[in-house]
Phi, psi and omega in degrees: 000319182293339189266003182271307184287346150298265197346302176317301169335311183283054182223007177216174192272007187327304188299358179254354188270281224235149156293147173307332176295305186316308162326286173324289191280357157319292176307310208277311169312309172278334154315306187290343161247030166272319187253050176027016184253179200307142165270005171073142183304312186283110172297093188305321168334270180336307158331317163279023177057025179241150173252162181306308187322305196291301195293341193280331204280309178299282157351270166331326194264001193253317185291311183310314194305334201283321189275338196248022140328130201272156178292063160337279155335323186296314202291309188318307187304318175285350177266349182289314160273348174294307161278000000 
């Protein structure tokens, strides 16, 4: 799951914003509460050189892409009648 929201990132400008870690615990972040489990009591985050704040932020900006995706299909069906 953490590596489909990396990929997914680069569809957006994060890499140009932010270092590949910040990005990594971001991704890594958001897995464990998409599947509900504990981000655990130890900031593990910190071993990558990431804050919470930062990652929570990043985080947020990796989930908007999922809302503002442009409707491919749609566009496909209108060229389908255009042609």
């Amino acid at each position: 799951m953490s590596w489909g929201y990396l990929n997914d990132s680069y569809r957006s400008r994060l890499c140009l914003y932010y270092p590949g870690n910040i990005i990594v615990t971001a991704c890594v972040y958001l897995s464990l509460r998409k599947l509900n489990l504990s981000v655990g009591s130890c900031p593990w985050w910190g071993l990558l050189e990431a804050n919470l704040d930062i990652m929570k932020s990043v985080g947020a900006d990796i989930l908007n892409i999922y809302e503002s995706r442009t409707d491919y299909y749609g566009a496909e069906s209108i060229i389908k009648k255009i042609c």
